[in-house]
N, C-alpha and C positions, 0 to 999 in steps of 0.2 A: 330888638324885642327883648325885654325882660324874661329872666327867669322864670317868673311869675306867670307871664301872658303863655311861654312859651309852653311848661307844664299844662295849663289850660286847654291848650290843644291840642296836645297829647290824649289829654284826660277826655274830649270831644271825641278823638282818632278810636281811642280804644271803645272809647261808648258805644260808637256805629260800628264799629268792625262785631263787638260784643251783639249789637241788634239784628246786625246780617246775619249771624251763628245762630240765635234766635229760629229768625226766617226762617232757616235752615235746618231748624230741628236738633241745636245743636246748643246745649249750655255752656257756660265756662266761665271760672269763676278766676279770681286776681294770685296768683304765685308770684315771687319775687321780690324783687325790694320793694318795691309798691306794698307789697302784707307784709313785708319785714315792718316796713316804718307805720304801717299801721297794727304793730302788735310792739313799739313802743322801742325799736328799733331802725330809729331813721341812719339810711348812708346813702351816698349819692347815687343819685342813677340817673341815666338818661332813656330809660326806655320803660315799658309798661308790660310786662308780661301774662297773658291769657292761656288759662288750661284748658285742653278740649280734649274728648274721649270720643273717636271717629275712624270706622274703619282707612286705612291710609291711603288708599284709592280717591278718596273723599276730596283730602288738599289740593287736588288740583282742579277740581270742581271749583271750591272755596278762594282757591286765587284767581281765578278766572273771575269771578263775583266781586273782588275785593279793586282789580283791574278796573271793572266797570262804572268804579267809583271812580274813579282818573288818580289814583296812588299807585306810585311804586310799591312793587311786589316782588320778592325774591323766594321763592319754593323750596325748601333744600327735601328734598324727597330722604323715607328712610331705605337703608338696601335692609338685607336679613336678620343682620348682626345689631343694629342699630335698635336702641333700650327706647327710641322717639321713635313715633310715628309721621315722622315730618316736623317742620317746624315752618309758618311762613310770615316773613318779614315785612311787614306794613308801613311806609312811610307814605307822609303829605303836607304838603309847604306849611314852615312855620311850627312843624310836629316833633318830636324825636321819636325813637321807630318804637314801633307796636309790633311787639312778636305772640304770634298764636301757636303755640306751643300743643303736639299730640303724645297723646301718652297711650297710645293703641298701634301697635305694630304686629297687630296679628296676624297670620299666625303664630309668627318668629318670637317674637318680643314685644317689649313694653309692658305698663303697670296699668292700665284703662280700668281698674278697681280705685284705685286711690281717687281719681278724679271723681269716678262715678260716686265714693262717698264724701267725697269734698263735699257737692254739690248741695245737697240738704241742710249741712253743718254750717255751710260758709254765712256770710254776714254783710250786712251792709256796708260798703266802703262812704265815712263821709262825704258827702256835697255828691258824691255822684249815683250812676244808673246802676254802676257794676257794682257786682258782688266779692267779697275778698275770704279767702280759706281762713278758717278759722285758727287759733293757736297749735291744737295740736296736728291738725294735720298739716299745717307749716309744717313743723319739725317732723313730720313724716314724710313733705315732698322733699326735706332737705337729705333727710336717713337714702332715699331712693337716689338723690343725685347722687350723695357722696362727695368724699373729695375734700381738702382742707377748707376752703370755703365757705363751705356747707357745715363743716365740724366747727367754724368758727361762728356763723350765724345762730347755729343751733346754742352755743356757749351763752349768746349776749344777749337770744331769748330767754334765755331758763335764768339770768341772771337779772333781766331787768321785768320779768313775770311772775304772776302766782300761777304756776302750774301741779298741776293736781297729777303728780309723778305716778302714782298707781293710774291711776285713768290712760296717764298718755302708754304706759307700760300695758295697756292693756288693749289700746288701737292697735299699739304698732304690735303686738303677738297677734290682735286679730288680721292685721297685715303681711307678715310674717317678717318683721322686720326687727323682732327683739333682738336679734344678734348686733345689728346695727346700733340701737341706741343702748345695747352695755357698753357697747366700745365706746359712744360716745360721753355715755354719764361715768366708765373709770375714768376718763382723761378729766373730768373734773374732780373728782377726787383729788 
């Protein structure tokens, strides 16, 4: 199978997985390399990653449903410490994996704000159903990860983007995340 076909069905896996969230009362918009390459920042990937804001009791409801579909499912539940509210891993022949990613680990943890204002912001992702986080809050779910990574992703957005620097300087304090993206904009300096 081509690249090409393979991606394809991927891009099909994450659509229905995204429909059943739907059903479910449950939005979710595209984080990851998937909105990297579509904010003019392509690098490889083999997976599709979905943001969802759900209390974490919820994911295993959600895998159970995702089973029903006849895909591989893997649950990684969060314990207290844990900044995810679960994260569960979607594969089906011919697909590379679809990960539904929670960002609500409440009481304990997690950020289920950022998602929650993804959601309105976010944008059409070409040819498909789903929706993908907009530029600035990319580099807010990237502030929240952390990690080089992430400081590296955020570098080759602001470099290959016109980002309206007071705007995003102004999410991420309504985030609380300014501390984050100083450290990240001296390292450009």
């Amino acid at each position: 199978m081509s690249d090409a076909n393979r991606f394809d069905e991927t891009l099909k896996l994450a659509e229905r997985a995204a429909e059943i969230l739907r059903e479910e009362g449950i939005e979710t918009v595209v984080i990851g390399a998937l909105a990297l390459a579509a904010h003019n920042y392509p690098r490889a990937t083999e997976d599709v990653d979905l943001a969802i804001s759900t209390p974490p009791l919820t994911m295993r409801r959600l895998a159970d449903r995702f089973r029903r579909e006849g895909w591989l499912v893997d649950l990684r539940e969060p314990d207290g410490d844990d900044p995810l509210g679960g994260v569960i891993d979607v594969r089906a022949a011919a697909a590379d994996l679809v990960q539904v990613v929670n960002f609500d680990n409440a009481p304990a943890s997690g950020f289920p704000r950022l998602v929650r204002e993804a959601l309105p912001r976010s944008i059409p992702l070409a040819a498909s159903r789903l929706r993908v986080v907009d530029l600035p809050m990319l580099i807010a779910f990237k502030l929240y990860a952390g990690g080089t990574k992430s400081t590296l992703d955020i570098h080759a957005l602001l470099e290959r983007n016109d980002v309206d620097r007071a705007a995003l300087a102004e999410l991420c304090a309504s985030l609380g995340l300014s501390n984050e993206l100083e450290r990240v904009l001296a390292m450009l300096r």
